[in-house]
C-alpha positions in Angstrom: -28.7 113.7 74.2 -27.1 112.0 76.9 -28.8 112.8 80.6 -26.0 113.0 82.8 -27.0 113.6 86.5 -24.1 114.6 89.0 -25.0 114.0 93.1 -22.8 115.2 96.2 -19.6 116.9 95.4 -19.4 116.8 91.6 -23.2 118.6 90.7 -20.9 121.6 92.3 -18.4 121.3 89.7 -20.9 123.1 87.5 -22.5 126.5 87.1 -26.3 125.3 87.6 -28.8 126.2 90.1 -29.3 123.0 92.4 -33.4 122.7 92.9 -32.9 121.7 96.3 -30.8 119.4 98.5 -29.7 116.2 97.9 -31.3 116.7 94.4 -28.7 115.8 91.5 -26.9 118.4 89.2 -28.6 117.1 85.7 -27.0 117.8 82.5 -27.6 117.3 78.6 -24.7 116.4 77.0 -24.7 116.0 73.4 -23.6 112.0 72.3 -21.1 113.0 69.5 -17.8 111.6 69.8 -19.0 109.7 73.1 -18.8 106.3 73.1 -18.4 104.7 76.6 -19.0 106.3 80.5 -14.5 107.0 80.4 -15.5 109.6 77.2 -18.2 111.3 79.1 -15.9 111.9 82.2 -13.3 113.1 79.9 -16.1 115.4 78.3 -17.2 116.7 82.0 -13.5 117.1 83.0 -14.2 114.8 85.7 -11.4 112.2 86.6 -12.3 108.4 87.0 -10.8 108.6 90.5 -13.5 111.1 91.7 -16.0 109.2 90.8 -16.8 105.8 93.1 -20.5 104.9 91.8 -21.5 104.9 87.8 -25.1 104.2 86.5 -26.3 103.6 83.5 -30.0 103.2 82.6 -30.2 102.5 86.1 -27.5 99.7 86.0 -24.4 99.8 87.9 -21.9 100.3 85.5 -18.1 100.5 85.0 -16.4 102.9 83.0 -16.1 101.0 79.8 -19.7 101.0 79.4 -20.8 101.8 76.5 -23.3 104.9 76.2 -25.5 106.4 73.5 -28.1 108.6 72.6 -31.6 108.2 74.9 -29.2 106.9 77.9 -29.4 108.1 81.5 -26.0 108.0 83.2 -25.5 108.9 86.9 -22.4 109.8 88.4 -21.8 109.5 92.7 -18.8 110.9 93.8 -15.5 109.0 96.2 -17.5 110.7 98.9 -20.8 109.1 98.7 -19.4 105.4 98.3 -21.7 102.7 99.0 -21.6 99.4 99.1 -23.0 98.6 95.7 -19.6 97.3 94.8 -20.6 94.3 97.1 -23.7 93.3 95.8 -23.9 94.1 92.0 -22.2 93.2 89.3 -20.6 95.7 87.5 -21.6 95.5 83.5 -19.4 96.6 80.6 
């Protein structure tokens, strides 16, 4: 499985209790036909242009990264845009 977890305004896209706020929305997707971060958006329904922050494994990440089974991938939404873009490198 692929741990997906959602913060701000996309962990309200889906129908699961938040524990508390601030917490993240986290979801287990199942890896089949997933290959990179741009398949699990299309998987969530979730358009790249919502999305302003992508980590995977803890690494920020662009959308072309590629993703398997075991990975941790969190999503920040346009709303919660940092400055990451700044400092870190973005890896493929």
């Amino acid at each position: 499985m692929i741990t997906v977890k959602l913060y701000g305004d996309l962990r309200k896209r889906f129908n699961k209790p938040i524990n508390s706020p601030g917490s993240p929305n986290t979801l287990e997707i199942e890896p089949s036909g997933i290959t990179d971060v741009n398949d699990l958006l299309q998987e969530l329904q979730i358009a790249g242009e919502e999305v302003s922050h992508i980590f995977v494994n803890g690494r920020y990440s662009s959308v072309n990264k590629k993703v398997m089974n075991g990975d941790r991938v969190a999503l920040f939404p346009r709303n919660m845009g940092l400055l990451y873009k700044w400092y870190f490198t973005k890896e493929e």
